[in-house]
C-alpha positions as CSV (number, residue, x, y, z in Angstrom):
1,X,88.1,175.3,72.3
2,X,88.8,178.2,69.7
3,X,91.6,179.5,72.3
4,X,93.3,176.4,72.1
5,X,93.2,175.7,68.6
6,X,94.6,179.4,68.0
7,X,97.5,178.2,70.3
8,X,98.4,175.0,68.5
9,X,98.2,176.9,65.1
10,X,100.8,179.3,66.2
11,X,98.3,182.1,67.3
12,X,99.6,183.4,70.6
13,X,101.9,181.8,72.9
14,X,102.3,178.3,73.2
15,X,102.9,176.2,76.5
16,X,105.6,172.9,76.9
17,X,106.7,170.1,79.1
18,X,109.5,168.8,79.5
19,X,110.7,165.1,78.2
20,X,109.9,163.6,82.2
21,X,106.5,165.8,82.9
22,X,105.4,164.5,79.0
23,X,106.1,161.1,80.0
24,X,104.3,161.8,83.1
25,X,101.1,163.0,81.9
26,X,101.1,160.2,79.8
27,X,101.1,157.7,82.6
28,X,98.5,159.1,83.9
29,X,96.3,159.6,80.8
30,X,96.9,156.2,79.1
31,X,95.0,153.3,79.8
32,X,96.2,150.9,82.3
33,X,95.3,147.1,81.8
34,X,94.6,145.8,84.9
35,X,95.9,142.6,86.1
36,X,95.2,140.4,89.2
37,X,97.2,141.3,92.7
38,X,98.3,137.9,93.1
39,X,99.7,138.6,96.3
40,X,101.2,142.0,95.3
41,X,100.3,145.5,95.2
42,X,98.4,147.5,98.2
43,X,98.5,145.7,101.2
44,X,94.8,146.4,102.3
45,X,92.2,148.4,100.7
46,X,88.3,148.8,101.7
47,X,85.3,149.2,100.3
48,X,81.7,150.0,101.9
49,X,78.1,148.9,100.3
50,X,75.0,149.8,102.0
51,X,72.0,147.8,100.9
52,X,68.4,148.9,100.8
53,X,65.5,146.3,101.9
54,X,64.5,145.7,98.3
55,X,64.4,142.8,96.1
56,X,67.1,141.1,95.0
57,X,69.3,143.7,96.5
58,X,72.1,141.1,97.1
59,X,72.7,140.7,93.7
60,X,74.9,144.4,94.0
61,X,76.9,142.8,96.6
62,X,77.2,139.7,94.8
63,X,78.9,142.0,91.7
64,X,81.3,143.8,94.5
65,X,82.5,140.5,95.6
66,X,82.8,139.6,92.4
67,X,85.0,142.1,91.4
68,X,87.1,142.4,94.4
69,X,87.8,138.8,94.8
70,X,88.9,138.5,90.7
71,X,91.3,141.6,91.1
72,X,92.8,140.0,93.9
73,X,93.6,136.4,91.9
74,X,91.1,134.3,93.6
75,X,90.7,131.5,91.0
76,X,86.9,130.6,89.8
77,X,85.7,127.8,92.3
78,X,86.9,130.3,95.4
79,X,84.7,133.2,93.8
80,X,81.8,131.6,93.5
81,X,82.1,130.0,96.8
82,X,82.7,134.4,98.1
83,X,79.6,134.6,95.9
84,X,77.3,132.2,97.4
85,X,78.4,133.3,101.1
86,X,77.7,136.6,100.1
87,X,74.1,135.9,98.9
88,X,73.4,133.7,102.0
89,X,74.9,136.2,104.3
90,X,72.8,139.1,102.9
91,X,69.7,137.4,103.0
92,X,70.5,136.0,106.5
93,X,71.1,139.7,107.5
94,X,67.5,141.2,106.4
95,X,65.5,138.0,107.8
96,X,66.9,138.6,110.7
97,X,67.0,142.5,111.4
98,X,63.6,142.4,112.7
99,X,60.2,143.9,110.8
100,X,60.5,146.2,109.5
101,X,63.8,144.8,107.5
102,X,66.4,147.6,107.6
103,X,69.7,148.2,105.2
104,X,72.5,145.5,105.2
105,X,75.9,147.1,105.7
106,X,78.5,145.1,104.1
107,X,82.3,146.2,104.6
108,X,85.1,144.5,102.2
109,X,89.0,144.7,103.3
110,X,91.0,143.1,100.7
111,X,94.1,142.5,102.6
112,X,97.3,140.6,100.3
113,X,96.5,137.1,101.5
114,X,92.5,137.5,102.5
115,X,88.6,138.7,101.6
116,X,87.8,139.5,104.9
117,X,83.5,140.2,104.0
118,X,81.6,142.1,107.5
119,X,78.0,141.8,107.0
120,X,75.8,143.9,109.7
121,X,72.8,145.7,109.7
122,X,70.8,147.5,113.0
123,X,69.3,144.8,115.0
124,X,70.8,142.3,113.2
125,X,71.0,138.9,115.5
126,X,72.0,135.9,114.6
127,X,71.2,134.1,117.6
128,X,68.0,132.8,116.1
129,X,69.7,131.2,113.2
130,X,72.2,129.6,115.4
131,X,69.5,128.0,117.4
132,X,67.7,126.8,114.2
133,X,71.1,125.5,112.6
134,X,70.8,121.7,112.0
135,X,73.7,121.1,114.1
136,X,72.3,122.5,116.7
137,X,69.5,119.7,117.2
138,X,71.4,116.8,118.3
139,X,70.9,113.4,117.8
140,X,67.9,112.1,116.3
141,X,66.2,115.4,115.5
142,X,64.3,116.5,112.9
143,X,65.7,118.0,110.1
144,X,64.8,121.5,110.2
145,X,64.5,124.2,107.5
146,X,66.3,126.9,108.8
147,X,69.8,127.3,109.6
148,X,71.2,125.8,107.0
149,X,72.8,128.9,105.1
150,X,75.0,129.1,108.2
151,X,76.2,125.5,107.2
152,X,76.5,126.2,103.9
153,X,78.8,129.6,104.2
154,X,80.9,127.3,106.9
155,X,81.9,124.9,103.9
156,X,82.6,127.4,101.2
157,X,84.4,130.1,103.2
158,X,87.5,129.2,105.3
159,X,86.7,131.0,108.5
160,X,83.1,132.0,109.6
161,X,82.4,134.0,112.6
162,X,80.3,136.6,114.7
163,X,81.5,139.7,116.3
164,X,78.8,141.4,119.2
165,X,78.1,144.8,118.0
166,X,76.0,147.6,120.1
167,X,72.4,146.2,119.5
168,X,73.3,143.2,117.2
169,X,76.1,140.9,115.6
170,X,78.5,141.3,112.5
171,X,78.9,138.0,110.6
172,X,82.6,138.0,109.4
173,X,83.4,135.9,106.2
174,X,86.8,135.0,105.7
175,X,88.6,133.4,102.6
176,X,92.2,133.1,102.2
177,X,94.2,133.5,98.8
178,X,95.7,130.1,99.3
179,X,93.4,128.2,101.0
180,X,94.5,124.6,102.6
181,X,92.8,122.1,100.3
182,X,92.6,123.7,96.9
């Protein structure tokens, strides 16, 4: 601190940039005011969340998605519809990873017309909560309590679907910038 006060005041030798590095280091220094994507900017950027087996864990991912989805211009209706999938999907994923509940691995790729949301954790199987879905039961049957947050994330996102994975499935969430019908 003393050293560089001493070299402002004159004491010892003082160091420059040019005009173009100043205005650099400016650039780089000043505040940037960040603005939707839109439909510009990277092309496809990731990022990872891992998810303990705790309480109202979701919630974190719920802020990610949150986040994500507003940077990249999704209007207000379509990110709480990403929300919503997002909860459901999480607590889908540690009902049914088996006892006792392991982490939910959730990957986001923000490509520059999609959310593309990959929810997995070890074990995870979905198989149980597509046998339980309502749809499932035919005509006539009872209405069932289960399976229903597979429904629901079917309406709010545009595509839903499973991927096999070595011992499990990945549910994929997919929502498009500009979906057909809003």
């Amino acid at each position: 601190h003393m050293e560089g006060l001493g070299r402002l005041s004159g004491e010892g030798q003082a160091y420059t940039s040019d005009g173009a590095a100043l205005a650099t280091i400016k650039k780089l220094v000043s505040p940037v005011k960040k603005e939707p994507r839109k439909g510009t900017g990277p092309v496809r950027r990731e990022f990872e969340m891992v998810l303990p087996p705790s309480r109202n864990s979701e919630l974190v991912a719920v802020r990610g998605a949150t986040e994500i989805s507003a940077e990249m211009g999704f209007d207000e209706d379509s990110i709480g519809r990403i929300k919503t999938s997002v909860v459901e999907a999480c607590i889908n994923a540690f009902e049914h990873s088996g006892s006792p509940p392991s982490k939910v691995h959730l990957r986001f790729v923000a490509d520059l017309d999609s959310l593309t949301i990959y929810v997995s954790n070890p074990g995870f199987d979905f198989d149980g909560a597509l046998a339980a879905s309502p749809s499932a039961g035919g005509a006539g049957a009872l209405p069932q309590k289960r399976g229903w947050g597979l429904e629901l994330m079917k309406g709010l996102m545009d595509e839903v679907r499973f991927e096999s994975l070595d011992g499990g499935t990945r549910l994929v969430l997919v929502k498009y910038l500009n979906s057909k019908g809003e």
